[in-house]
N, C-alpha and C positions, 0 to 999 in steps of 0.2 A: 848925872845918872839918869835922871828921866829924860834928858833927848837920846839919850844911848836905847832906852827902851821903848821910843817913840819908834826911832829910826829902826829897831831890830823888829817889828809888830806892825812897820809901814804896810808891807808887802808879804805875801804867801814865802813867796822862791828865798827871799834874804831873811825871814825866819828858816827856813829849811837851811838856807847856807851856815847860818849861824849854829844851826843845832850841829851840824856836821862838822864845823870845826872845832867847836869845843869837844865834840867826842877824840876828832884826830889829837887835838893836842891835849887829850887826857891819856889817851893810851901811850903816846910818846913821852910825855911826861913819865907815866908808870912804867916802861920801859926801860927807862934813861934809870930812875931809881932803883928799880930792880937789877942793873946789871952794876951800879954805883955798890951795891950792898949785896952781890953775889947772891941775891935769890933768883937764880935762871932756873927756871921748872922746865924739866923734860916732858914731854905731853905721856902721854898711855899708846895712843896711835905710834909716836916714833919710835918706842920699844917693843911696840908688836910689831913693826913693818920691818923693825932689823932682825927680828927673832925671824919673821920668814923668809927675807930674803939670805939668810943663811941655811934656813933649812930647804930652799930650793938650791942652794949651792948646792950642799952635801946630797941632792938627791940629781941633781947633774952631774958629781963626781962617782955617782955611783954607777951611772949610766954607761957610765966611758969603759 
């Protein structure tokens, strides 16, 4: 364990590498979990951007 921490604190850039993979493979983990246990969360942006892009329809059907 402390050559893992020698080695990850050697160098600037392989601490920076290492902090970014542990992030990637936290999110992928949480991810993987979340679709394993059906909590897939819709964001707020993707139900307003369908709310408009229907009301630019109906306002291009209105046009015709």
């Amino acid at each position: 364990m402390l050559d893992v921490s020698k080695f990850v604190l050697s160098d600037f850039w392989i601490f920076c590498e290492t902090v970014v993979l542990i992030e990637v493979s936290r999110t992928a983990v949480a991810k993987i979990l979340a679709a394993a246990f059906g909590k897939v969360r819709i964001s707020q942006e993707t139900q307003t951007d369908s709310k408009e892009m229907s009301k630019a329809d109906d306002f291009e059907q209105d046009c015709k």
